[in-house]
N, C-alpha and C positions, 0 to 999 in steps of 0.2 A: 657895491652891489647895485647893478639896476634897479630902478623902481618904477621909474616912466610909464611903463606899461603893465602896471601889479596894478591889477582889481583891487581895492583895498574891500571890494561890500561882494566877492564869490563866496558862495553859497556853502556852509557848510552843513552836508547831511545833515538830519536830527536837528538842528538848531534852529531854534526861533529869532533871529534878527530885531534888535526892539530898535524899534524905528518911530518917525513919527507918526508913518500908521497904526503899527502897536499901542503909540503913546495914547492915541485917539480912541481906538482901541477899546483898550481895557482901563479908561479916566475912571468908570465907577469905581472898579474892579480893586485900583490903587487906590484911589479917595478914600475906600470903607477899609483896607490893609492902613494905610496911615492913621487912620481914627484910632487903631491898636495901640496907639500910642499912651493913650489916656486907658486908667484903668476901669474906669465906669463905662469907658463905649468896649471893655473887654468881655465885662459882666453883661452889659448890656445884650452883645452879640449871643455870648451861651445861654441866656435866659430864652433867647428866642432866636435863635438862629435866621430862618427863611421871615421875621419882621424885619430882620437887619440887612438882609438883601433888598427887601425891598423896599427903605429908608436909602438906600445907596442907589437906587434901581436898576439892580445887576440884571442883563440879559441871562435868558433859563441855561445857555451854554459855560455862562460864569457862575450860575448857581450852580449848576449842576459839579464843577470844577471843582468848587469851595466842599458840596457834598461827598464827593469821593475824595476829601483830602488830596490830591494829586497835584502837585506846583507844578508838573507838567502840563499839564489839562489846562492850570490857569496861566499859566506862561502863553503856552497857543492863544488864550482868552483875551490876551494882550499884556498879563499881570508880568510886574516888573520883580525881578528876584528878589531887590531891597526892601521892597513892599511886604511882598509875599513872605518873606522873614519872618514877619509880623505872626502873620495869620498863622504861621509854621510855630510859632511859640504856643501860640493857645491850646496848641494842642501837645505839645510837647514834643515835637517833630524834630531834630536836628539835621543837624548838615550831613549825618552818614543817612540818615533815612531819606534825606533828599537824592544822597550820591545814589539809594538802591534805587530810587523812583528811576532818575535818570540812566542807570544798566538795567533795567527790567528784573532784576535779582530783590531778593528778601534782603532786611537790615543785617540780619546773621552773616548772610551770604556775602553781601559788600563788606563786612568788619572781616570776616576770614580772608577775600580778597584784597585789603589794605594789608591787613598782617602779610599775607605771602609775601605781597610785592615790598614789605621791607627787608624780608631775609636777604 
């Protein structure tokens, strides 16, 4: 197969590219998802949520991200999916309520849609 002239970085739809402008980005954004790590800066965060943005000092469009629950929102924000894990645990978020975030569908909705597509 040719390769020579494949794009390897065209555009796809819907997709956030994390790049190094990304990475630049959304630094706080990750910085305050990695502190998840430790369970005092977990406690920490739900005791006080908007202290803890502003300990990290998350721009109002990554707050706002974090406030709507949405890893899409903070994805755009620059958040990195590994990070953003993180933040998705505190809440008890998993990976089908991320897959609904990502189709615009309900958690129900993505789980019936995974079932289909095994039959």
């Amino acid at each position: 197969m040719e390769t020579a002239h494949f794009d390897h970085h065209s555009p796809i739809p819907g997709t956030t590219l994390f790049d190094g402008r990304q990475a630049m980005k959304g630094y706080a954004l990750n910085k305050m998802c990695y502190s998840f790590n430790a369970k005092a800066a977990r406690d920490e965060y739900l005791a006080d949520p908007e202290a803890y943005f502003d300990k990290f000092k998350l721009n109002e469009t990554q707050k706002q991200a974090c406030r709507n629950k949405n890893v899409l929102e903070m994805i755009a924000a620059g958040g990195n999916i590994y990070y953003l894990a993180k933040f998705a645990g505190i809440y008890k978020l998993g990976v089908q309520d991320v897959g609904a975030q990502q189709t615009g569908v309900t958690t129900e909705e993505f789980k019936q849609k995974l079932l289909r597509a095994g039959d």
